[in-house]
N, C-alpha and C positions, 0 to 999 in steps of 0.2 A: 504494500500500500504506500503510497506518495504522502511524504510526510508534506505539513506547511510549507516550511523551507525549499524541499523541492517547488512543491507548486510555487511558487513566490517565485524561483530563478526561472521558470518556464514562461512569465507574464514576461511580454516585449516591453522591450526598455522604456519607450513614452508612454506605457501604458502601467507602468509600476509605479502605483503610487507611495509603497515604502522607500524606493530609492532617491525619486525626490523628494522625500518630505525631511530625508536625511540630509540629502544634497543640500536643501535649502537651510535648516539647521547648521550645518557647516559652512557654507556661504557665510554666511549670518555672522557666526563667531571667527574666520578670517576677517572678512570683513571688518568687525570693530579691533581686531586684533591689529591689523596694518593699517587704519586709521591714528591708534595712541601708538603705534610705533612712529610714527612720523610727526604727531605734533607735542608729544609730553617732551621731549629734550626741547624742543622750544619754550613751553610753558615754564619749565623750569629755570632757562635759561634767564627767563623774562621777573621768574622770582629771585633772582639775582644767585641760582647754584651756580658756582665755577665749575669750570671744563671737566676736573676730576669728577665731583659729583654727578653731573650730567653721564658720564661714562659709567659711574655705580648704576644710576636708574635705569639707561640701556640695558645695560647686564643682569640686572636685576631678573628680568623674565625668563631671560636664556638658561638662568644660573639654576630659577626656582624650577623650571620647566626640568631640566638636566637631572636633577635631582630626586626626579617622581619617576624617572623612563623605565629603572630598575625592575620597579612593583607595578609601574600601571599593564604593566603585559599581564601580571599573574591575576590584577583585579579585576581586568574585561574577560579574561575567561574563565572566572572564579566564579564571579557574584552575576548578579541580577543585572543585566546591562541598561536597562531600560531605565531603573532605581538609581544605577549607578551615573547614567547621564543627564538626568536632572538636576544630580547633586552636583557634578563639575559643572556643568552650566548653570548651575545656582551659585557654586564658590564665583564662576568668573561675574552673573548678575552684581554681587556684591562687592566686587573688586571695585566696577565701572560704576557704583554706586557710589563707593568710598572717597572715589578720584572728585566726583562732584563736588565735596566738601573736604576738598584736601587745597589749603591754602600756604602749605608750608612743606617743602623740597622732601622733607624724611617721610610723613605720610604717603607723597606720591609716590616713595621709593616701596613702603609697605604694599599699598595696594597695587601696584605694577609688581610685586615679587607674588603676592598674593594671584593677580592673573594668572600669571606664570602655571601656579599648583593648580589650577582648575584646568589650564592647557594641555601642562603632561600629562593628564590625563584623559581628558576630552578630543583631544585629537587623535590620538590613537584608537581612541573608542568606535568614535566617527566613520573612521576608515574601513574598521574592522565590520561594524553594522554594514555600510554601504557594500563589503566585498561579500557580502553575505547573500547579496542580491542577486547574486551573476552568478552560473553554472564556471568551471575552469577553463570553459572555452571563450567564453565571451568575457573573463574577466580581464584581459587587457583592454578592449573598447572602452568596457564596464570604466571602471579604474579611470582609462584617459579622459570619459566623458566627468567622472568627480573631479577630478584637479582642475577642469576646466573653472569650476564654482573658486579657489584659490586664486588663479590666473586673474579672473575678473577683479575680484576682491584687490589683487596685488596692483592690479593698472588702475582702479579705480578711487579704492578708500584716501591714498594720499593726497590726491587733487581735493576732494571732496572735504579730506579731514580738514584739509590748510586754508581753503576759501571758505567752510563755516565759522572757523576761527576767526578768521580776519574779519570777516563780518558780523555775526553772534558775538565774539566772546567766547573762549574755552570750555567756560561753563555750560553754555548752552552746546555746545558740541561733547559733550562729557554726560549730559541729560540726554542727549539723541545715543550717545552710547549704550546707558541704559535702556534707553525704548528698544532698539535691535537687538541687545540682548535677552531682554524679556520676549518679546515675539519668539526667540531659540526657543525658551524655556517653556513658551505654550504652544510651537511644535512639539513637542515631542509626546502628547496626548492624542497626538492624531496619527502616531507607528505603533506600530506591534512589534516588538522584539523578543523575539527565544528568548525566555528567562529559564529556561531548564537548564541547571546548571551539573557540574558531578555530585554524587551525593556527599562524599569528603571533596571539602576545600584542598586543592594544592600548594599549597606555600610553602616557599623554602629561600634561605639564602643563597645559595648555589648558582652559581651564576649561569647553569644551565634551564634555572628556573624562571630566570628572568630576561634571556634575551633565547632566540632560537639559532640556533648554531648553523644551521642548513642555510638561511639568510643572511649570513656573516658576510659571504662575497659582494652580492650586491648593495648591501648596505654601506660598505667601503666604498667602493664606486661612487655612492650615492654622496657621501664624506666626503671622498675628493672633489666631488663635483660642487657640492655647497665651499668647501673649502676656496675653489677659483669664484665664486659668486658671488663670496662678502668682500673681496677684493673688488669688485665692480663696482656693489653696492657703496662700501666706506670710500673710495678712493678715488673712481670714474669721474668725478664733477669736480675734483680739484684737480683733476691730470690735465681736465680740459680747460681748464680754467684758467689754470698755468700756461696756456699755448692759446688764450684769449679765444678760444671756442664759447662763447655765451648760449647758447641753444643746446646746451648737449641735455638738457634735461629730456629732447625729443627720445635719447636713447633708448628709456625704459617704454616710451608708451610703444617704440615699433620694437620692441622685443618682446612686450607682454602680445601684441595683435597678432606677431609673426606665431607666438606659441598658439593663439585663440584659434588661427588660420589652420595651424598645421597637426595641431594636435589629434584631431579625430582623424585624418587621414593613416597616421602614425599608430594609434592604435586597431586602425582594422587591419597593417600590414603585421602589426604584433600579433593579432590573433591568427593570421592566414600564414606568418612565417615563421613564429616563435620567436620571443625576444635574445636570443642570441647573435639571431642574423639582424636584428635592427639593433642593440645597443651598439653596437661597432661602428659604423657612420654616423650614430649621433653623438658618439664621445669624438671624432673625427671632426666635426662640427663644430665643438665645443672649443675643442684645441684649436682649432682654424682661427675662430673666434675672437680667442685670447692673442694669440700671433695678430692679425689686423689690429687689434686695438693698441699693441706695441708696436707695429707698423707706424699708425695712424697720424695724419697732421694735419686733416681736416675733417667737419663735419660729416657727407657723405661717407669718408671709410668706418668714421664711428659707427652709423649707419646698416652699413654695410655688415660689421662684427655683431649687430643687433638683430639681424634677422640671423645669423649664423649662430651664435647661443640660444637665441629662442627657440628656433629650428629644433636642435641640438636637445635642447632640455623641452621641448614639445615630445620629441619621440622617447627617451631614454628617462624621464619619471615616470610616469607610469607604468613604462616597461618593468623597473627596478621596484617598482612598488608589487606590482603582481608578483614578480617572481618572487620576492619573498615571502610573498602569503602561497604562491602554488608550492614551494619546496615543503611544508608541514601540512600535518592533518588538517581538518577542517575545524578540532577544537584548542588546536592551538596558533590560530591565526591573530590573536591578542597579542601572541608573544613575537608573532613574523610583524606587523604589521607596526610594535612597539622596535622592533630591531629598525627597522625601517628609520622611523623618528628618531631614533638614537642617533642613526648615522649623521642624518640633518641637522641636529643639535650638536653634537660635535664636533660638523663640520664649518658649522658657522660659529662659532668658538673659539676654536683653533685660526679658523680663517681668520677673523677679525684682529686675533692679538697677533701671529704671523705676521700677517700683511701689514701690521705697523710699524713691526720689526724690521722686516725686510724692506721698507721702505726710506727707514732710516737710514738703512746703509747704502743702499743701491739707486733711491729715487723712484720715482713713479712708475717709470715708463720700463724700468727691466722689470718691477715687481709682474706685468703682467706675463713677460719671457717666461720668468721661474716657475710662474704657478702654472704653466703647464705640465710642467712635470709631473706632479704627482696626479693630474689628468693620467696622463700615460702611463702611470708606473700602476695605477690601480686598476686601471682597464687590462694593461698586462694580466697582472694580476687573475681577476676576473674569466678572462680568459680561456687561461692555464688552469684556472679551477674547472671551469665549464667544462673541459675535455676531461679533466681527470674524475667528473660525479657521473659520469652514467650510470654505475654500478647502484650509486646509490641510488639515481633518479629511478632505476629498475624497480626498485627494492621497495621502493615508497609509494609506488605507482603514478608517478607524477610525469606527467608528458610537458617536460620543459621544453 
């Protein structure tokens, strides 16, 4: 007999109304998420924190968020998911609640760390719910069509955040915070999610318990590739700046549109070729990317490097996302899907404090030379792993 869950992955995709109702839920919480990442170091800056402080509050999220990756894999396929996503989208409701009446540099640091804890663990949740959606054949599409909801959020919220500001007031951009977040928190009365859980709880310290080992590869991958991308993000507008390009801000909006363009394409050749034969041209892409933008010395090649990352990271997330939930069972995709995020927190961590390292000594413009490397070195990597699991891909029954 066809349990739920089958039936649910057999409804076509426009016609699933659990996949969007998660979709939009996740929407929703990027969304106010890359909104207060772009305008709270302003706010603060304006409350007279200096540059160090301004840098703790940045980190602040990363830090708290980093700190949950551990346990949030064993708590989504532990407990009750459904329970368990209203209570992180209630921690992060009261975060962006908190920010409203936070008129002093140390609070915004609490309630932006406080974000953080509702994130590690709501984004992985999110993920996990939506891959839940799609049979393993469809779930690279599946996957590319959810990050597309990211993608938007990431082209969009910053414009949005910075021009309510400048006209509202903070505050009232920090009250719209809350309204979007609240809307999350009463979607999620309208999904249905498997709350059947094992009958013993699995918790352990073990570090087997907490990331999935079979997802190790592409999660590195995923690492490096965050790793070259906080380098864009911190560093790109003062490289160009430096070389009196004043419009490079166009950068990001034709590399979020080039991902919006080519994403779905990207994921119907990952279902029809498997993502090994597509991560490879798009880490290819990536590195291309990075070289033009050290190349670069005018507008158009910035440009240029802009549809060549987005390209790039259009096909090869959610490549690297599926594969790491197709490598485990299907009740431990909490802990694939948490390996996942881990990679992307780490890698924008590392990235961030690197690249200002290396920037120090080298200058702008080889910083982007260098961070090709570990592009390379982990798609290597990657690779050499792919050829050497068949056995295991055997074993597991998993047609990567």
């Amino acid at each position: 007999m066809q349990t739920e869950q089958e039936a649910l992955q057999d409804i076509p995709i426009l016609q699933n109304k659990q996949f969007w109702s998660i979709f939009a839920i996740a929407f929703l919480i990027y969304f106010s998420n890359n909104m207060l990442a772009q305008t709270l170091p302003k706010y603060a800056y304006d409350l007279g924190a200096s540059a160090q402080i301004i840098g703790v509050l940045a980190g602040a999220f990363a830090v708290c968020a980093l700190m949950l990756r551990p346990v949030s894999g064993q708590l989504v396929d532990n407990e009750n998911r459904l329970l368990l996503l209203r209570v992180t989208i209630g921690i992060i409701l009261l975060s962006v609640t908190g920010l409203v009446f936070s008129k002093k540099v140390g609070l915004l640091i609490l309630f932006r760390g406080m974000n953080g804890l509702g994130w590690g663990i709501g984004s992985t949740l999110c993920m996990t719910i939506a891959s839940g959606c799609f049979t393993r054949k469809k779930l690279g599409s599946g996957i590319g069509i959810y990050g597309l909801g990211q993608t938007i959020a990431q082209a969009t919220a910053p414009m949005i955040g910075l021009n309510v500001a400048a006209v509202y007031g903070y505050n009232f951009l920090y009250q719209f915070n809350v309204a979007i977040c609240a809307i999350a928190f009463i979607l999620t009365y309208f999904i249905v999610v498997d709350t059947k859980r094992h009958k013993a709880h699995k918790y352990s310290v073990k570090l087997s318990a907490m990331i999935a080992f079979p997802a190790i590869p592409p999660a590195i991958l995923t690492m490096a590739n965050a790793i070259a991308q906080s380098s864009i993000t911190a560093f790109l507008v003062i490289y160009a700046t430096s070389m009196q390009i004043t419009q490079i801000g166009i950068y990001f909006t034709v590399q979020a549109v080039t991902v919006l363009c080519t994403r779905p394409f990207w994921g119907k050749l990952t279902d029809k070729y498997g993502s090994y034969r597509i991560i490879l041209p798009c880490e290819i892409f990536i590195a291309l990317g990075l070289f033009v933008i050290y190349q670069a010395t005018e507008l158009w090649q910035f440009l240029v490097a802009a549809i060549l990352v987005g390209s790039g990271t259009a096909g090869d997330q959610p490549a690297l996302m599926s594969e790491c939930i197709r490598r485990v069972p299907s009740e431990e995709r909490g802990r694939a899907s948490n390996t996942n995020f881990l990679g992307i927190d780490l890698g924008w961590f590392i990235g961030g404090n690197l690249a200002g390292f290396v920037v120090s000594l080298v200058g702008y413009q080889n910083l982007y030379l260098i961070f090709i490397l570990p592009v390379v070195l982990a798609t290597t990597f990657y690779m050499l792993m792919q050829k050497n699991n068949t056995v295991l891909e055997q074993a597991s029954g998993h047609n990567l």
